[in-house]
C-alpha positions in Angstrom: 16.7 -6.6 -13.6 16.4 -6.8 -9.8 15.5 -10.1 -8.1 14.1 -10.1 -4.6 15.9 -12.5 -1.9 14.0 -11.9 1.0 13.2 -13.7 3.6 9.7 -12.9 3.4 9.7 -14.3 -0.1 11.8 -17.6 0.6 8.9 -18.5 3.3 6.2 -18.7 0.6 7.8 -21.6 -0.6 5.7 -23.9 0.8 5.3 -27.7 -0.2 1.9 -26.5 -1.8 3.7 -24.1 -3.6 6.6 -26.3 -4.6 3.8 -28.4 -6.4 2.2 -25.7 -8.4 5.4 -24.4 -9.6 6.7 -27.8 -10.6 2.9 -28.7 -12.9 3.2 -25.0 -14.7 6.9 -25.7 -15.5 6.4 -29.0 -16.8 3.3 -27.4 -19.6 5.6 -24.3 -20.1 3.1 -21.8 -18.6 4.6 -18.8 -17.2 3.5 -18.7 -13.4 4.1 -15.6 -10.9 3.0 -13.5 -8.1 1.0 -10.4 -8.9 -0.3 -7.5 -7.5 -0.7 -6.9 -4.0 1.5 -9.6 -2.4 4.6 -8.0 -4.5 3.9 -4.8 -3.5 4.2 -6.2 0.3 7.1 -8.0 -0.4 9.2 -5.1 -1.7 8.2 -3.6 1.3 9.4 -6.3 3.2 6.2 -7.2 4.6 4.8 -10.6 4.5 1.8 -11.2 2.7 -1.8 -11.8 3.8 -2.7 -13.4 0.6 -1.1 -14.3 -2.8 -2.7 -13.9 -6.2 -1.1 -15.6 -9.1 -1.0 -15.0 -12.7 -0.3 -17.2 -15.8 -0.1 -17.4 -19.4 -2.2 -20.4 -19.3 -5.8 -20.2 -19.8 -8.6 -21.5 -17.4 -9.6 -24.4 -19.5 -5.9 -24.8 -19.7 -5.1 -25.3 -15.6 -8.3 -27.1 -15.3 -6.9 -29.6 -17.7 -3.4 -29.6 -16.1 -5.1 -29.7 -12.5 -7.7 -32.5 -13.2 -4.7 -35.1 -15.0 -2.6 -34.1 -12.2 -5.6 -35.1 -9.5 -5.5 -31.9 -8.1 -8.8 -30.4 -6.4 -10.2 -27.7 -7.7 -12.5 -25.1 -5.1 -14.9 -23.9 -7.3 -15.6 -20.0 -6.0 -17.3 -18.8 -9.2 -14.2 -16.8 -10.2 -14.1 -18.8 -13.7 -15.3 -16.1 -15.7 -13.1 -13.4 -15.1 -10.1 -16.2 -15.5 -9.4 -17.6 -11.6 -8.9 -21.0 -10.8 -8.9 -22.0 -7.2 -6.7 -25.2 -6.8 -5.9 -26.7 -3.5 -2.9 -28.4 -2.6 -1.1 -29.8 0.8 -4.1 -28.0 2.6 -3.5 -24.1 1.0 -5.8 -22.9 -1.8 -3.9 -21.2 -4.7 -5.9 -18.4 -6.6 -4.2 -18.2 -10.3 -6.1 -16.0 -12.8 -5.5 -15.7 -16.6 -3.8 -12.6 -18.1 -6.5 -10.5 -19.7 -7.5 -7.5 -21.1 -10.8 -5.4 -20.4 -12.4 -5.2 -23.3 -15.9 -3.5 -22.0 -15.7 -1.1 -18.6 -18.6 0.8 -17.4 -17.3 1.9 -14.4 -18.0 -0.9 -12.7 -17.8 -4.0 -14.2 -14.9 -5.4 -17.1 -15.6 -7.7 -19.8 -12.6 -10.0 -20.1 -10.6 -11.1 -22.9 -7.3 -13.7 -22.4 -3.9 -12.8 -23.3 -0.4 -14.0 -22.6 1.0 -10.0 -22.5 2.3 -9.3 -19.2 2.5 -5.8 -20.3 -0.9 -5.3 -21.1 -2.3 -7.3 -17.9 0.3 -4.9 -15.6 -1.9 -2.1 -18.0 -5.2 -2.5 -16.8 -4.1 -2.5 -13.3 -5.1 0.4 -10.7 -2.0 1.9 -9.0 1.6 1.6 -10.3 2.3 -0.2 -6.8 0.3 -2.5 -7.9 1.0 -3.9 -10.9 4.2 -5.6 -10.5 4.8 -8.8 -10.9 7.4 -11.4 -9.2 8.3 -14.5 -10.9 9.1 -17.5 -8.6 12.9 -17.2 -9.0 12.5 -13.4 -7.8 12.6 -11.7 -10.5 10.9 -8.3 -11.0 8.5 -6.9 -13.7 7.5 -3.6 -13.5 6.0 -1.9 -16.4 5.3 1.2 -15.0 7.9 2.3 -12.1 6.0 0.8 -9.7 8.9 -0.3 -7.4 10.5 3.3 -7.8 7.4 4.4 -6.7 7.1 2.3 -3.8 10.6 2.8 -2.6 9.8 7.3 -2.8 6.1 6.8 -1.2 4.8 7.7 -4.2 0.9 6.6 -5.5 0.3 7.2 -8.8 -2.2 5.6 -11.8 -0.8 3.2 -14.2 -1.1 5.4 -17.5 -3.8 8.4 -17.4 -5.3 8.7 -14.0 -8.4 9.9 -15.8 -8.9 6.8 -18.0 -8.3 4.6 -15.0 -11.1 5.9 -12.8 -13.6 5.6 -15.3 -13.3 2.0 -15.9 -13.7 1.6 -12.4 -14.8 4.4 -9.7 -14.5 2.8 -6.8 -10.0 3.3 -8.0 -10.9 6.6 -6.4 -11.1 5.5 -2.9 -8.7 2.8 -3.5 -6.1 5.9 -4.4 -6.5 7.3 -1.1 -6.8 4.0 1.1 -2.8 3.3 -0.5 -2.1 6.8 -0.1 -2.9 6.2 4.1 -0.6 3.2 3.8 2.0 4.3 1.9 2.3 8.0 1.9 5.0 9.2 3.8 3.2 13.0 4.4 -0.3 14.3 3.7 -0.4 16.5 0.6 1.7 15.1 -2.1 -0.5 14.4 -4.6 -0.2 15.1 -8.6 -2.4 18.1 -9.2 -3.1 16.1 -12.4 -4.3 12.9 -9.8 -6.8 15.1 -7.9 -7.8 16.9 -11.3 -9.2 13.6 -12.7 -10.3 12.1 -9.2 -12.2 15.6 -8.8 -13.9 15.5 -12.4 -15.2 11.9 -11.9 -16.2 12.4 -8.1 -19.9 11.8 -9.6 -19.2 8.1 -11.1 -19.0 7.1 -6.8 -22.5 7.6 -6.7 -22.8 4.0 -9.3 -20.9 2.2 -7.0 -22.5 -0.5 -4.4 -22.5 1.6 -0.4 -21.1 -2.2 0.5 -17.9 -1.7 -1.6 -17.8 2.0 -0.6 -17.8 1.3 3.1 -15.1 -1.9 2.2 -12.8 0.8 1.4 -13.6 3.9 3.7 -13.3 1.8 6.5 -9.6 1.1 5.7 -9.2 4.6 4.9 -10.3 5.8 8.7 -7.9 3.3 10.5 -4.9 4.7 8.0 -2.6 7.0 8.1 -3.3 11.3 6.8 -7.4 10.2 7.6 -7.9 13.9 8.9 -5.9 15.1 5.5 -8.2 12.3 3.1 -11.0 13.3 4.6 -10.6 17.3 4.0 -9.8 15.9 0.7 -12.6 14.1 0.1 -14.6 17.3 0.8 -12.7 19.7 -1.3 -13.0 17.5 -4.6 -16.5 16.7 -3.8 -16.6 13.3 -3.6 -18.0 13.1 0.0 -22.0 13.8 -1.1 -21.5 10.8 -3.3 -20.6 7.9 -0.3 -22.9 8.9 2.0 -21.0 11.6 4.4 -22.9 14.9 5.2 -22.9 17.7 3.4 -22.0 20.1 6.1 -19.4 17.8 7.8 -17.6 19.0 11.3 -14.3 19.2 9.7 -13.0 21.0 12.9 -14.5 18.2 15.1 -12.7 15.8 12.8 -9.5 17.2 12.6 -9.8 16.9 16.6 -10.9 13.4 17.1 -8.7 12.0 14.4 -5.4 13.3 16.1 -7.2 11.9 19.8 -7.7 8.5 18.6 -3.8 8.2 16.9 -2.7 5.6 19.0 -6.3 3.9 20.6 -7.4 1.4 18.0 -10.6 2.9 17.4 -13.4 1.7 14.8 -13.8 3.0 11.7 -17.1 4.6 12.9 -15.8 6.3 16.1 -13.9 8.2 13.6 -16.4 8.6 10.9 -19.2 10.0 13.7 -17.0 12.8 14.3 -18.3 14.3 11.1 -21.7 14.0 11.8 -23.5 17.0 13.7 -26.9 14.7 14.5 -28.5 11.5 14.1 -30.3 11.9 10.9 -26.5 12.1 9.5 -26.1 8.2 11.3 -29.3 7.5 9.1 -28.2 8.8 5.7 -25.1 6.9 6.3 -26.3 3.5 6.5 -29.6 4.1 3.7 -26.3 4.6 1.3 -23.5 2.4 2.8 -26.1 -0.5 4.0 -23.2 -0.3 7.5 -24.0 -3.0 10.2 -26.5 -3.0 13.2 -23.4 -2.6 15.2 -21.7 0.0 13.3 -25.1 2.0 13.0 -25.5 1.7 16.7 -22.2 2.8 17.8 -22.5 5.9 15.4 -25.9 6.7 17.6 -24.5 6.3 20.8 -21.5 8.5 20.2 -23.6 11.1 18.5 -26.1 11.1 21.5 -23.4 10.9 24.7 -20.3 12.4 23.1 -21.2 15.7 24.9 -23.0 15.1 28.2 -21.0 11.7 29.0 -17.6 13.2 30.3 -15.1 12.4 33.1 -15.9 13.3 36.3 -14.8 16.1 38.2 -12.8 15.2 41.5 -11.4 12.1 42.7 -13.2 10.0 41.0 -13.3 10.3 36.8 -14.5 7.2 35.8 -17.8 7.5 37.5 -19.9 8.9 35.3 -18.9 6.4 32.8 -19.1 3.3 35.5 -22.5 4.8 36.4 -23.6 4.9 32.9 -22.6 1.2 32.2 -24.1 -0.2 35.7 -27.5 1.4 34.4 -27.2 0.4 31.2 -30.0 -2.5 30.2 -28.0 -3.1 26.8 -25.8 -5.7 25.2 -22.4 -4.5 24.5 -22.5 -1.2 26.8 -19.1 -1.2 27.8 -17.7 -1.3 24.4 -19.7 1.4 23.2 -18.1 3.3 26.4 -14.4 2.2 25.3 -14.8 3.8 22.0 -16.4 6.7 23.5 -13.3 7.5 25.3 -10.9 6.8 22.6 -13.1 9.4 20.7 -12.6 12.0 23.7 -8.8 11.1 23.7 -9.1 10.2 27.1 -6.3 7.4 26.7 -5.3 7.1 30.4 -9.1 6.6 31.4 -9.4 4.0 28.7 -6.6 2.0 30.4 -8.5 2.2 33.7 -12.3 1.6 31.8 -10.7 -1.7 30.1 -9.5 -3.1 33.6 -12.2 -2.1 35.4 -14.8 -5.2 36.1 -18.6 -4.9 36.8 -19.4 -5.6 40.0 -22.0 -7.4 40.8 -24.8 -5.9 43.8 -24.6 -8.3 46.4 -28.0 -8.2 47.8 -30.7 -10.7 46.8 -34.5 -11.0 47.2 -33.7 -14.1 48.9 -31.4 -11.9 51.7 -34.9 -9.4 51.7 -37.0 -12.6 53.0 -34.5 -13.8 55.6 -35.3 -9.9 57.1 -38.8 -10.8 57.1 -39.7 -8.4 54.3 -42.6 -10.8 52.2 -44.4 -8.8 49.6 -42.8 -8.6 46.1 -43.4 -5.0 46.3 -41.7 -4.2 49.3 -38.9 -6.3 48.1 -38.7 -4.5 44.7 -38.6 -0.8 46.6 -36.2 -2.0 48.8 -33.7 -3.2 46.6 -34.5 -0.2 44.2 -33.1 1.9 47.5 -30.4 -0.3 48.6 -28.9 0.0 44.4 -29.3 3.5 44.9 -26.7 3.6 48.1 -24.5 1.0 46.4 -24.4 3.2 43.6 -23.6 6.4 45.9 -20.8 4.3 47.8 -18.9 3.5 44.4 -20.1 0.0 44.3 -17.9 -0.5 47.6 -20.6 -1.5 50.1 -21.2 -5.2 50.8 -23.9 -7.5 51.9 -23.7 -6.7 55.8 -23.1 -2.6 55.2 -26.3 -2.4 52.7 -28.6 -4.9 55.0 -27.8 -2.5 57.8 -29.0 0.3 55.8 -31.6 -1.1 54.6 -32.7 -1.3 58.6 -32.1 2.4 58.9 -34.3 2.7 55.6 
């Protein structure tokens, strides 16, 4: 058996920790890491956030918790077997071995065991259903850490059989395949055979979990290769992407934006040819006012809102924002540029600050022009030359004009 030393896994053990380990030992429950946070450690990454598992039961560890005055966070999680206790200010989520009894693609019915095995069985992804005890020893069931080590992602068991108790797995497969994949296009044909013949069961599944998922799968790795996927097994029609897609445009933006941070919807609205596509988006995925706005705005300006030709590229962008009456402009402008791969422009865009015109009403009056009229054209003009001069010209140069005017 292999047992993990790392220094990623010696820093988990926290005072909190220490605490929990010490109450399970003491009632002989069997206490260790599962899932995710093993799969992070092996990789020698430290983990966001640690789920436990246990041989106990939850009326067990309420019982053991409660005599050992320990607060429990009560996050509804009870049913499907987590506790939440908190100790030394850290919360520690530690959920029952079961079994799914009942799947409809969605949702399991639960029943308790004390089987590792079977608990490591009804997991998604082989890389994900390890488990860690606290002195560092490894369980793997299924060749998960072999896996791991040849960038392999592969169902526990039959892919098939794994899908359909829960669709969603589908996306999941190709979010850890953009993290851990090593090259685009090493799939089991017998993977993308099952993912392919239950493409449909996507269409049962929430647009809020889809959109959890597809998110992560835009800012990962082999997104232009997941994508093209997506297409060819015919899952895309089921989460809300267009049916005609701009693969070409995709294929494009997704190697611009490599290295620029973007949002998940500067790369999605590559896909899209229009706005309607924006709309069918969000009726399915329920995306944010944000996200749906940015999709519009990339969709409207990607074409006609270039660089500048000449000295002087970031005009028309600079331009843009100074007319701009919305919140957020600038933003929208940044990820505009990352979708254009203009990288260098990006720099300048980010450091760039808004002036502000220098000419008042007030400054108007002093000159003896009085009705709010006048004063409104006059400014009107004297924006217009500001704007010609680049935003350069200051109070004295545009109250001089404004004589000339």
């Amino acid at each position: 058996t292999m047992r993990l030393q790392a220094p990623q896994f010696q820093a988990l053990f926290t005072p909190g920790l220490r605490s929990v380990a010490e109450l399970f030992e003491k009632k002989n429950y069997e206490l260790r890491i599962a899932g995710g946070a093993v799969r992070d450690l092996l990789s020698g990454v430290t983990p966001q956030d640690i789920d436990f598992a246990t041989t106990a039961t939850p009326a067990e560890m309420k019982e053991m918790f409660t005599a050992a005055g320990v607060r429990l966070i009560n996050n509804k999680g009870e049913k499907h077997g987590t506790i939440t206790a908190r100790l030394h200010e850290q919360n520690f989520e530690i959920t029952t071995l079961r079994i799914d009894v009942v799947t409809d693609g969605r949702h399991a019915e639960v029943e308790f065991t004390t089987d590792w095995h079977k608990d490591a069985e009804r997991r998604d992804l082989t890389v994900n259903s390890m488990f860690l005890g606290l002195d560092g020893t490894l369980y793997d069931f299924f060749n998960g850490y072999e896996d791991l080590k040849n960038k392999k992602i592969r169902f526990v068991g039959k892919a098939a059989e794994r899908i359909q108790e829960d669709y969603l797995r589908i996306l999941r497969y190709f979010r850890f395949y953009g993290r851990i994949a090593e090259k685009p296009g090493d799939h089991e044909p017998i993977t993308l055979e099952a993912i392919k013949e239950n493409a449909k069961g996507l269409a049962g599944i929430s647009g809020e979990r889809i959109w959890v998922e597809l998110k992560k799968i835009l800012l990962g790795n082999h997104v232009n290769h997941l994508v093209q996927l997506m297409y060819e097994l015919d899952i895309a029609q089921y989460i809300g992407l267009p049916l005609g897609g701009n693969l070409e445009e995709f294929a494009r933006v997704s190697k611009n934006i490599q290295n620029l941070s973007p949002k998940p919807m500067t790369v999605l609205t590559s896909l899209f040819k229009g706005k309607d596509d924006v709309t069918n988006l969000d009726l399915r995925l329920k995306i944010s006012k944000e996200e749906k706005n940015l999709g519009l705005f990339l969709v409207k300006h990607r074409q006609e809102l270039t660089k500048g030709s000449g000295p002087e590229p970031l005009r028309p962008y600079q331009d843009f924002l100074m007319d701009s009456r919305e919140a957020n402009t600038n933003s929208k402008i940044f990820e505009l540029l990352k979708y254009q791969g203009e990288e260098q422009l990006l720099k300048e865009m980010q450091e760039w600050t808004v002036p502000s015109f220098p000419v008042s009403g007030h400054d108007l009056r002093k000159m003896g022009v009085s009705s709010g009229k006048e004063i409104g054209t006059a400014l009107q003009q004297l924006r217009d030359e500001w704007k010609k001069s680049g935003y350069h010209m200051d109070k004295e140069e545009l109250l001089s004009c404004l004589k000339k005017l």
